[in-house]
N, C-alpha and C positions, 0 to 999 in steps of 0.2 A: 194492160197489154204491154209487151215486155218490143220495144222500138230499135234493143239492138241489133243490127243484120246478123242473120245467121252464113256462115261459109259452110258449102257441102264438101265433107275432107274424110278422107280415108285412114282408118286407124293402121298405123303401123307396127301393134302387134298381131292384130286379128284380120286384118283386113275389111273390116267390117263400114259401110258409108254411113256416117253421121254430122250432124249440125254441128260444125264449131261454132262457139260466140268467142273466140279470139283468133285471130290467127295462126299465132305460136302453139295453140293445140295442136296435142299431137297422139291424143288416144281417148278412142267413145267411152270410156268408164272407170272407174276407180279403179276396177281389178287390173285393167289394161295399163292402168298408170303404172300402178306398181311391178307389173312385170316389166313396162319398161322402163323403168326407174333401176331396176336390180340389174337389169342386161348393162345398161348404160353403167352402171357402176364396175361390175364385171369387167367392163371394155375399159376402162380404165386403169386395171390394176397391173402392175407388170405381171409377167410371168412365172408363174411357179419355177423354181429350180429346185434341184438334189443337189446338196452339196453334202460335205465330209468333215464332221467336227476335228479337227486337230486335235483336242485332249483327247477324248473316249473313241475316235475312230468311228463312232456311231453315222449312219447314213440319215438324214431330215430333210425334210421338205421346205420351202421357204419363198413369198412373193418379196421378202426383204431384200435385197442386193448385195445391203451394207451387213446385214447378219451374217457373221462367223461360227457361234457356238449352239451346239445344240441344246442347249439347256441354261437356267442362270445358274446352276451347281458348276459346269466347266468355265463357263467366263470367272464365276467366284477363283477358281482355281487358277487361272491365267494371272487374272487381277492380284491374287496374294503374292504368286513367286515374282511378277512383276515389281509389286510396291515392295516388298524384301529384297531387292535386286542393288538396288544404289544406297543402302544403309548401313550409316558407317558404324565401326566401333567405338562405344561411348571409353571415351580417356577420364583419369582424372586429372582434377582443376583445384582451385582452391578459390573460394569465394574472396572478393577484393573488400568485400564490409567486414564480413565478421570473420574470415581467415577460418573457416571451415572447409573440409575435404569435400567434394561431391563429385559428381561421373557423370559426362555431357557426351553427347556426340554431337554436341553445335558446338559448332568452329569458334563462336565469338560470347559466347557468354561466358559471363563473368561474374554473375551473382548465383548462391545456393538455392535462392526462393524469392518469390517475390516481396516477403518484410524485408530481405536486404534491400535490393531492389528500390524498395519504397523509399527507406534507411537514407540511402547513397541519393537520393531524386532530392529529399529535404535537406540534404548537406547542399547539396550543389545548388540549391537555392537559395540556403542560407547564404553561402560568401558571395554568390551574388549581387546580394541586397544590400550586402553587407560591402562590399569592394568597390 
């Protein structure tokens, strides 16, 4: 025989009276759980809005907030003229190892490749060792 008290409690999707054996129940049956499991979730979520994608002008639905585009085709599109927006023209340089020609758009480099690179790291460690 089962010694825990039962509570007579009222389910809050059906209305229906049944024995809880916790208090924190709060629905006579599995099915009742789960409807109100999903309402409870439901009540949770913000609100649907219509907003208005900026690239394609297209109208969408969204419980997002922070969503802007209707699609990942238009963010792709945002994102490319974006990250093209601040790059520079590649100049030519002249490698400081082997005095080759090459074409940078970084401001501070100074090797063709990274064997120069490596070249210039074992000299520079060499008179190190060596001074």
């Amino acid at each position: 025989m089962d010694n825990s008290p039962s509570i007579l409690s009222k389910c809050t999707v059906c209305g229906k009276e049944y024995c809880a054996y916790r208090p924190a129940q709060k629905c006579c049956s599995k099915k009742c759980r789960k409807v109100h499991a999903k309402l409870y979730h439901d009540s949770k979520l913000t609100p649907v809005a219509t907003k208005v994608c900026p690239v394609c002008g297209e109208e969408f639905s969204t419980n997002n907030p922070r969503k802007k585009y209707c699609s990942r085709d238009c963010y792709d599109i945002v994102m490319a003229t974006r990250n093209n927006y601040n790059k520079k023209e590649a100049t030519g340089r002249i490698c400081v190892q082997c005095g080759a020609k090459f074409e940078s758009a970084h401001q501070y480099k100074k090797y063709c490749s990274d064997d120069c690179y490596q070249d210039a790291k074992k000299q520079r460690q060499r008179r190190y060792i060596h001074d």
